[in-house]
N, C-alpha and C positions, 0 to 999 in steps of 0.2 A: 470561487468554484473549487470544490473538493476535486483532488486527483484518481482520475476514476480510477485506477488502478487499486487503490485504496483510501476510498472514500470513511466520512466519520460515520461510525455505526448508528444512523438515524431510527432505523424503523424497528433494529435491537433496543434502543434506550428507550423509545416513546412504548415497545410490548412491557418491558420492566416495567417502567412508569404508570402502565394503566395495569398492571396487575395489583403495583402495591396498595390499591385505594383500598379500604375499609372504614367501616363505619365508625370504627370504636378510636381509629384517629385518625378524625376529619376534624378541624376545627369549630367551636360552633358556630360564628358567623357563615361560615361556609356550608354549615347544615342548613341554619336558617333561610340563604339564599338559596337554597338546592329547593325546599320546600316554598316559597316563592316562585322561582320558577316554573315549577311543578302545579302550582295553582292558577298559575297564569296560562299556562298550554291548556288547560282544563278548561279555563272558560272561553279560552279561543275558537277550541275547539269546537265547542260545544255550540259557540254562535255561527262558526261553519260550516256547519252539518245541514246546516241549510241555504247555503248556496247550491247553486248552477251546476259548479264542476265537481260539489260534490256526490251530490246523484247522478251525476253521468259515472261517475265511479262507484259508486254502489248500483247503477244496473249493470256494468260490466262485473265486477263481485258474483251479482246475483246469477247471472249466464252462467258462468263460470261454475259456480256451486263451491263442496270441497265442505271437509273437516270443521265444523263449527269451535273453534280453537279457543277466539278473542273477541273481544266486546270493541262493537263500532260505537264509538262515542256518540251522543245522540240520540242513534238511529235505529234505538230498540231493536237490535239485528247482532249477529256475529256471524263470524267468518272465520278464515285458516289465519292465522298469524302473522304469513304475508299481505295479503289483502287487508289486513288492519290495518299492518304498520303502514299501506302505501294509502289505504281510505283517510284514515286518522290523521297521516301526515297533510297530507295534502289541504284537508280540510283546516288544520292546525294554521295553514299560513294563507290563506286563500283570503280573509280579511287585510291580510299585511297588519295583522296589530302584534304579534308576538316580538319577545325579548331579540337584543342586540347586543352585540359584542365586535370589537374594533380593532381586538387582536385577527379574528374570525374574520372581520367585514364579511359579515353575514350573521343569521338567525340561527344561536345555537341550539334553543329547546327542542325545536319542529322536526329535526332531520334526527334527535339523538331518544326523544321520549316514544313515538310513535311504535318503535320498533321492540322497544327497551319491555315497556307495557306490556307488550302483546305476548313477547316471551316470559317476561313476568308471572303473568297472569295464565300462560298454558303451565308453568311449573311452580307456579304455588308460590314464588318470593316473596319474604318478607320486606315490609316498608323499610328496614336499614339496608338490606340488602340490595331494594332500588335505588334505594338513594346513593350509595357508592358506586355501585355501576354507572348511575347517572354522572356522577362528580367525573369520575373512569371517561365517558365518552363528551362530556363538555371539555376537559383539559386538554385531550388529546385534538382533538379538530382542531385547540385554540393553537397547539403546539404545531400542526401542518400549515396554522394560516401564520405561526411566525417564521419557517421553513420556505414559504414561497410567495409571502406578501410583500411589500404594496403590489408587485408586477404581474400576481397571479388576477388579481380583483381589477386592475386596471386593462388587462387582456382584453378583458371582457367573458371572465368565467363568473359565471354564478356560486361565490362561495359556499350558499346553503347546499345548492348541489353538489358540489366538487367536496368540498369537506366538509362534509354534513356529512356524508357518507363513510368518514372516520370515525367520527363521533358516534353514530351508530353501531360500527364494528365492534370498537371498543367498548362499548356498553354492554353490548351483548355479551362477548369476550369474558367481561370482567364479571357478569352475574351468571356463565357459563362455568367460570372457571377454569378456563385454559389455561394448559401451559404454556412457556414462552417460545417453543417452535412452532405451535397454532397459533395463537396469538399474532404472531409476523404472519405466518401464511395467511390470519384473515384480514390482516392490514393490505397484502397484495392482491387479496381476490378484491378488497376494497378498490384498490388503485384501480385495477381492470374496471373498474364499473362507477366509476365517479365520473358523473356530467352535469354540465346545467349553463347555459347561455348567459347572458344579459340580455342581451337582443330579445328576448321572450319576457322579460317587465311590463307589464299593464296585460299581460294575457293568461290564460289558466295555467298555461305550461309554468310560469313561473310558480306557484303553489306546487305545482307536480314536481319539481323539482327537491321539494324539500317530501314527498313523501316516498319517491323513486329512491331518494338518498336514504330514510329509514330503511325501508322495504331491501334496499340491496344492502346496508351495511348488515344487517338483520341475516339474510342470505350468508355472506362473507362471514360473520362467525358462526353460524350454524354448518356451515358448509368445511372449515376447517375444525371443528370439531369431530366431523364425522372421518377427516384424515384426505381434505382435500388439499389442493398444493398450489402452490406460486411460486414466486420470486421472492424470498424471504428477505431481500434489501430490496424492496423495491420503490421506498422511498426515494433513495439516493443515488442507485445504481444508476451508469450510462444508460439513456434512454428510459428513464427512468421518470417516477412522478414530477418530481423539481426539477431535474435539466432538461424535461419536454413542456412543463405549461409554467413557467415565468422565466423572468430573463429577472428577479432577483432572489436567486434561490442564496438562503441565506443558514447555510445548517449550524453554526455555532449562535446565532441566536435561537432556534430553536433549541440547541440544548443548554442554554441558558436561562430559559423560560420563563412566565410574567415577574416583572421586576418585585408584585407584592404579594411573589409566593405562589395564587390559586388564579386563573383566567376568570374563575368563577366572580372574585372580589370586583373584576370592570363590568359587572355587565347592566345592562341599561334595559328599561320598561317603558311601553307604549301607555301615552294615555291620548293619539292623534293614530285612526283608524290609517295612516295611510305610510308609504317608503318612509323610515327615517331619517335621511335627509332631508325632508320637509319639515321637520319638527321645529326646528329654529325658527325659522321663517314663520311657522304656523303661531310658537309663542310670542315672537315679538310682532305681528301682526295683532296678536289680542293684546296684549300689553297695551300698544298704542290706542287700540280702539278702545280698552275701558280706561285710559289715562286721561283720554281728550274727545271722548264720547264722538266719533267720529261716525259722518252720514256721509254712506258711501258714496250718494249723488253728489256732492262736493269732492270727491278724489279727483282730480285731475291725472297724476298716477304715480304709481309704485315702481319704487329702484330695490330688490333683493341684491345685494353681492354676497357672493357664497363659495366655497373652497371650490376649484376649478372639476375636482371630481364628482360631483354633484351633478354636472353638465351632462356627463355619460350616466347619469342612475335615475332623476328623477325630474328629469325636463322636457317633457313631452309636453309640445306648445298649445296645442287646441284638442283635448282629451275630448271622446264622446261615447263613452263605455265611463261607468266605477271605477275599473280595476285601472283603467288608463288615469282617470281622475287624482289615484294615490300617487301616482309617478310624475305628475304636475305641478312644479313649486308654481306655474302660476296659477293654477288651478285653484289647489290647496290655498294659496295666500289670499283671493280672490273669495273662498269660500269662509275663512276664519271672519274677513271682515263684512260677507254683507250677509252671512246667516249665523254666525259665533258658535254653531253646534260640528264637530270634528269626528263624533265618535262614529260605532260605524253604522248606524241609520242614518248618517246624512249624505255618504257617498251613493247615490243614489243615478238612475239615467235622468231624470226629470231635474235634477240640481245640476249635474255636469249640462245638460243644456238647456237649460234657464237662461232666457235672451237678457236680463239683468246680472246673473252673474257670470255670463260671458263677455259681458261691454264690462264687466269689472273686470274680469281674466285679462281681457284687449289692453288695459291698462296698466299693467305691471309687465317691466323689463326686467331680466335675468342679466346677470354678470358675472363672468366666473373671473375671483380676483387671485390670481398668487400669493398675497399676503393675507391671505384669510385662512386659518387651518381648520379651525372649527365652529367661530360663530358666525354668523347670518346677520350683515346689517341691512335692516330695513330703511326706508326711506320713504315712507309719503308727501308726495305734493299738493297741497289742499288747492281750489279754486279759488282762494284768496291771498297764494303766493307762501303761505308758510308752509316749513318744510319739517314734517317731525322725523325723528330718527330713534331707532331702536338695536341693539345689538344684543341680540341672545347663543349663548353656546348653550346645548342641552345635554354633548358629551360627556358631562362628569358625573360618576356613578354615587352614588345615594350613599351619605354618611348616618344619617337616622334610618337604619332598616326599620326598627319599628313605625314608623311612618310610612316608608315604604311598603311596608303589610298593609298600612292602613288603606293605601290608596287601593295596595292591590284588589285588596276584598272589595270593595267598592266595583272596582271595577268587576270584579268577578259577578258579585250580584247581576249588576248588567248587563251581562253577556245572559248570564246561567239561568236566569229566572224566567225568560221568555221559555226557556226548552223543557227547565224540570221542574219548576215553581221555585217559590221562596223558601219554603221550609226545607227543597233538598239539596237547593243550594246555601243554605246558612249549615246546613250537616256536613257537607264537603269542605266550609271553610274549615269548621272544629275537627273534622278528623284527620283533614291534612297539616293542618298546626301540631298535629303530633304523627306524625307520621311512621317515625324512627320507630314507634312502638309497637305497629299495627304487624300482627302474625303475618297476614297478606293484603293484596288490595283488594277486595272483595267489596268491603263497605262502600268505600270511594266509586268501583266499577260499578254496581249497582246501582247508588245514585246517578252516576253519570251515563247508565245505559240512554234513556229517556226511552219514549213510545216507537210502535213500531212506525215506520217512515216507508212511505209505497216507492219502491226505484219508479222510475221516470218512463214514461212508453214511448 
């Protein structure tokens, strides 16, 4: 613990830090991933636009009225810039397929683009221009969650929420162009307004949480722009963000910050609709099944052992909602092996209670092991005594990014072509592959408007 009396200058270095980002030196690997990222929120998005929670927030929007500002992803609609960033967010993580990061333990894109955009796009930025603001509010959230992690995520705060709501600031901050006493004051109006449970996992609120984190970090720099005020340490200060929400506040690892340089270089992509901590589980459950062509009616059952943290994130034993279903390693492990489809048309009500793959769910046991930190050993018992095993970590981030584009697009099709067709999503992939060059986003915004969408009565 820093001596309050004079504590290390946290929330001074991380305003420095997110001012000096520019485009012209970014690394390019780190460009690369920023424009990944960036394509993957888009088609997240774009497949969340039509959920549930997301029209219940576009007819609150609609009530509302207000400044037609920024483009609702989707939903052939705009609105004020707040309500983008809190519609778009939301909608951004409402499937749970969006990127992960472990410094963060939480979802850095959802809480940092939503916001970022919407400002974007009311002043005209150009595509280099977002994209450093972006790098600005991914490094910074990662740099809070090394400031108050493992203790703060073990609490039971929803990362995306609590510092999601940095990452935001900061983005905005950095494509606002503040100086470094705004800067700090919108990192403290951030403090004042960063929330988000765990307890709220498999229900809307958890989506809400990552676009309440946009929407207010969005607020926090627009709001000390205009000469609003805080507690300009109020990272570190007594009573303060780290010595109220973790018991391991850790400030010289934050200003020591990710060992390879950029937070950007760890971060990890969804290709399983559901919590990532299920990923493991989910790939070595396929593994097994196309290894040894395994017929569910022969399981006898399944042993998951999986990092002890995983218990508090993603084990909700008999799910009967979707969004419950994502937060169920037995669920999920249950569903890889007796339907093999993960993405997210298969989290469905009619699959989570399927009287077949709930006698499969009945069958698989959880174990949280202390010696496990990151991969998932699987274990099925056949009904004729053999016992197969599989161990997957899916923790480690992508050494071929070109690959990793590859998947992404893929994935993006998939999402994006149900909403704007084919041809307007093959334009979104070419125009975000160059991004850095584009005057603004206009091109992009336009494809990804889509049709108008009626709110919900």
């Amino acid at each position: 613990m820093p001596n309050d009396n004079q504590p290390l200058p946290i929330t001074e270095t991380l305003a420095r830090l997110g001012m000096s980002f520019r485009h012209e030196t970014l690394p390019e690997d780190v460009r690369f991933l920023a424009r990944q990222c960036f394509l993957d929120w888009l088609g997240v998005t774009l497949a969340g636009s039509r959920e549930p929670l997301t029209r219940i927030l576009l007819d609150q929007a609609g009530e509302e009225g207000g400044n037609p500002q920024a483009t609702l992803i989707g939903l052939g609609r705009r609105a004020t810039i707040q309500q983008a960033a809190l519609v778009n967010g939301s909608a951004s993580h409402a499937l749970d397929y969006d990127d992960v990061q472990w410094e963060m333990s939480g979802h850095p894109s959802v809480p940092v683009i939503p916001g970022l955009l919407a400002l974007a796009e009311q002043r005209g930025a150009s595509g280099a221009d977002f994209m450093s603001a972006f790098v600005a509010g991914f490094e910074t959230e990662c740099r809070v969650g090394l400031l108050v992690n493992p203790g703060h995520y073990a609490k039971g705060w929803h990362a995306t929420g609590t510092l999601g709501t940095f990452g935001s600031a900061a983005a905005c901050a950095n494509l606002l162009g503040l100086d470094e006493e705004r800067w700090r004051h919108a990192l403290g109006i951030a403090v004042a307004q960063a929330a988000g449970l765990k307890s709220m996992f498999g229900t809307m609120c958890k989506p809400l949480h990552a676009g309440k984190a946009a929407a207010n970090g969005l607020m926090a720099a627009t709001l000390a722009a205009r000469g609003f005020t805080s507690n300009p340490a109020a990272l570190e200060t007594a009573q303060g963000f780290g010595t109220t929400q973790t018991a391991t506040f850790q400030p010289e690892r934050c200003l020591a910050g990710p060992a390879n340089g950029f937070s950007l270089r760890s971060v990890l992509f969804k290709y399983h609709a559901a919590c990532y901590g299920t990923h493991s589980t989910i790939e070595g459950v396929l593994r097994l099944k196309e290894d040894h062509a395994i017929d569910p009616g022969a399981v006898r059952a399944i042993q998951l052992r999986v990092p002890p943290g995983n218990l508090n994130m993603c084990n909700i034993p008999e799910p009967t909602t979707p969004l419950e279903g994502k937060f169920s390693l037995r669920f999920t492990a249950a569903l890889a092996l007796g339907h093999g489809d993960t993405t997210e048309t298969a989290f469905t009500t009619a699959r989570v209670n399927d009287p077949a793959l709930t006698s499969l769910r009945d069958r698989v046991t959880v174990v949280g092991d202390e010696a496990i930190t990151g991969a998932t050993e699987v274990t099925v018992e056949l009904a004729d005594g053999r016992q197969l095993r599989a161990a997957v970590d899916v923790n480690q981030p992508a050494t071929d990014l070109d690959r990793q584009w590859q998947r992404l697009t893929a994935k993006f099709r998939g999402l994006a072509t149900p909403i704007i067709g084919a041809g307007a999503a093959d334009e979104v992939i070419a125009t975000v592959s160059h991004l850095d060059e584009l005057p603004s986003l206009d091109p992009i915004l336009r494809r990804c408007a889509g049709t108008a969408v009626a709110a919900p009565v």
